[in-house]
N, C-alpha and C positions, 0 to 999 in steps of 0.2 A: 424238362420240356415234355416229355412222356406223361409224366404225372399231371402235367396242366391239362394235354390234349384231351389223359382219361375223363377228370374232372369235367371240360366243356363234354364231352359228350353225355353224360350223366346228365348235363341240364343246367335248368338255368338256378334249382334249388341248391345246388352242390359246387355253383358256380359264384355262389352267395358265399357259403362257408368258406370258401377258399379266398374272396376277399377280405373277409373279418379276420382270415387267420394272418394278409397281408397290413392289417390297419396296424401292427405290433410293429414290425420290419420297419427300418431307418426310413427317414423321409428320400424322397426322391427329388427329380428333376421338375421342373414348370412343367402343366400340361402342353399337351401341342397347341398351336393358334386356333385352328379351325376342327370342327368333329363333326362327323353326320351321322344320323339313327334312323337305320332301316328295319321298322318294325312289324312285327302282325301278332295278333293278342284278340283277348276276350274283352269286352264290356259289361261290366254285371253292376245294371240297375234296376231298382228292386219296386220303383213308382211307374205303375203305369197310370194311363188314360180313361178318366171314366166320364162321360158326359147325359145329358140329359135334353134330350129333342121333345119341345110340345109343338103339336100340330092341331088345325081343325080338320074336323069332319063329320060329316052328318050332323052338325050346328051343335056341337060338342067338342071338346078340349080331348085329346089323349095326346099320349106322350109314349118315348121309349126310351130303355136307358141303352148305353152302350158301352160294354168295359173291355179295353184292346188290351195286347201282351205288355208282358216287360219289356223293357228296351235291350235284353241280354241277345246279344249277335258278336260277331266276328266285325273286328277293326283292324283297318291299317293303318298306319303312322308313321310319320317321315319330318325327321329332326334336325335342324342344323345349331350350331353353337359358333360363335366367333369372342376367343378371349384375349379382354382389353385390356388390364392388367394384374399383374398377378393372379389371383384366383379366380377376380370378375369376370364373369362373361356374357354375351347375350345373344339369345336366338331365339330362334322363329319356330313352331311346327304344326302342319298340315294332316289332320286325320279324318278318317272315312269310316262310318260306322252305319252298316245297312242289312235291315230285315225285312222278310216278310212272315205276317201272323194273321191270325183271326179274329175276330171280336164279336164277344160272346152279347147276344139282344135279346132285351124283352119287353114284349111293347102290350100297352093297353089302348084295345081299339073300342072308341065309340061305336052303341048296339044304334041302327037305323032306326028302332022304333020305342024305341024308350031312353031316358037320359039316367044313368048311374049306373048304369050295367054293360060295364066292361068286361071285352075279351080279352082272355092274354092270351099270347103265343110268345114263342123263345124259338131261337135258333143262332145260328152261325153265320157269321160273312163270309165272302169269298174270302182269301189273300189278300191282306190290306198292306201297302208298302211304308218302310217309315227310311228315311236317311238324312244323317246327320252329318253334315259338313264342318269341320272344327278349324279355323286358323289362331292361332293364339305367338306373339309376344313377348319374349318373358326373360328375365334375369336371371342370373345362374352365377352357382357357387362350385368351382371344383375343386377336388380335397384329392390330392395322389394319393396312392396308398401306398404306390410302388411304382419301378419305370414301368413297368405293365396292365396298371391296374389304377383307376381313378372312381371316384364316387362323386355325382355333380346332386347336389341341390336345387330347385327353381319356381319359379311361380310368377305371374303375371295376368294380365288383362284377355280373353280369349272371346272370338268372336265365332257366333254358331247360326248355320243356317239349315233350316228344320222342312225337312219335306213329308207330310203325312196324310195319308188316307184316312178321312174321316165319314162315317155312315150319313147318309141326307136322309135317307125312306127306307121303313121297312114294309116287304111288299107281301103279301096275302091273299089267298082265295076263300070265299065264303060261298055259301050258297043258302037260299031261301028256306027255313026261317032265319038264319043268320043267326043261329043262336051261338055257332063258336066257327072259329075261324083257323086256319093252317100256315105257317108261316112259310112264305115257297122262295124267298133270298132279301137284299137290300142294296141298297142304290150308295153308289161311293165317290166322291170326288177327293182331291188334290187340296190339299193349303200346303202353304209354303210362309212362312215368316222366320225374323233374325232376331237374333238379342246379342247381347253384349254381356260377359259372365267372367268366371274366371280359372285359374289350372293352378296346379301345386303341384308337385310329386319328389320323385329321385329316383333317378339313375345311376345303375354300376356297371361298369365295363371292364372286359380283360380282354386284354391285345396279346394275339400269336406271333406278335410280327408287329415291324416297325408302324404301319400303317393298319393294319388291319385285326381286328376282336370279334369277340361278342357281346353280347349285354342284356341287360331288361330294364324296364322301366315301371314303374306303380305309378299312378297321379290320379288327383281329382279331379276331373272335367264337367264344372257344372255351370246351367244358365239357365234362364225361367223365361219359356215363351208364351204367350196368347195367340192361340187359333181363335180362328172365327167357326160356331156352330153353326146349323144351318136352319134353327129357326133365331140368329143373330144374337145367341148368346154368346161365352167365352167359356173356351177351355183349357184349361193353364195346364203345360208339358212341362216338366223336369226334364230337361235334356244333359244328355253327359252320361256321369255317375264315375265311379271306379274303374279304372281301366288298367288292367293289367298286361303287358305285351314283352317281346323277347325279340332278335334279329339282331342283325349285322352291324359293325360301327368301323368306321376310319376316320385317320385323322388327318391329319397333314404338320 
């Protein structure tokens, strides 16, 4: 028991090892009925957001482009499982993945008195927020390893709802002759839209105790939304990505 305790505290890599060396060990009892996963973890997605705003002005066409962060932030996640028979089981889980970033602009503005001679300016946004609401669905495979230790399988249907700050204007001072211009911030609103996508992963757990372990989880959490830009084109978000996390488990 000493030796497991060492191991959980070392982490969740050394909490791995210690399972593989339990997959050898005689089979064990059915999992418990019911299991819950209290987690918090990283997100590392690697696509971000890049769009492209055209505008008129001064009876001319310019445009800016806009490229926001990666979606990489701190998630939490909260897991239930209820198993139907023998290994099958199925549950539900609820995650929350939320940043705030910058996005980097650079805009070409029509010159007032002549057409083809555009200004660029570049600069930063303020803090633009993104959050990602995951509920997902899914079927699940448990595999004991040991009466203390089980590895689950899972994947299913996940639904995601995407709240992001996206740039409308970028704003500018010039003065007379207007020959170049200063980029002085940008104007940002809210979209909000859901998709329907899907989750995979696996989970291991080692229980100290009749009820209560610890564990971690890998899975894929991915979905493809359409924002609305804000001269009415579209900008397609990868939402999700790899999520890695670690935290608490009981069973019953």
């Amino acid at each position: 028991m000493e030796s497991a305790r060492s191991a959980i505290g070392k982490g969740l890599s050394a909490t791995l090892g210690a399972l593989l060396m339990l997959a050898h060990a005689p089979a064990a009892a059915q999992p418990s009925r019911i299991s819950i996963a209290i987690n918090g973890g990283q997100q590392m997605q690697s696509v971000g957001i890049t769009d492209n705003v055209v505008f008129t002005e001064f009876a001319e066409q310019g445009d800016f482009d806009s490229s926001y962060p990666d979606a990489n932030g701190p998630l939490f996640d909260v897991t239930g499982r209820v198993r139907l028979v023998g290994n099958l089981a199925v549950g539900t889980g609820v995650s929350m993945a939320s940043q705030r970033g910058n996005a980097h602009l650079t805009a070409r503005l029509p010159y007032p008195f002549r057409f083809s001679r555009h200004r660029v300016v570049e600069g930063r946004s303020a803090a633009l927020q993104r959050q990602e609401l995951t509920v997902n669905v899914h079927a699940a495979w448990i595999v004991p390893l040991a009466a203390s230790a089980d590895v689950t399988l899972f994947g299913g249907p996940t639904f995601v709802s995407l709240k992001q700050d996206l740039v409308d204007r970028v704003e500018y001072d010039h003065a007379y002759p207007y020959l170049v211009a200063s980029y002085t911030g940008a104007a940002h609103s809210l979209r909000s839209e859901s998709a329907v996508g899907f989750v995979a992963g696996a989970d291991v757990a080692y229980y100290f105790s009749r009820v209560a372990g610890v564990g971690g989880t890998v899975q894929l959490n991915r979905a493809w939304i359409a924002l609305s830009s804000a001269d009415g084109g579209i900008v397609e978000v990868d939402t999700g990505g790899l999520q890695a996390t670690a935290g608490l488990r009981i069973r019953f």
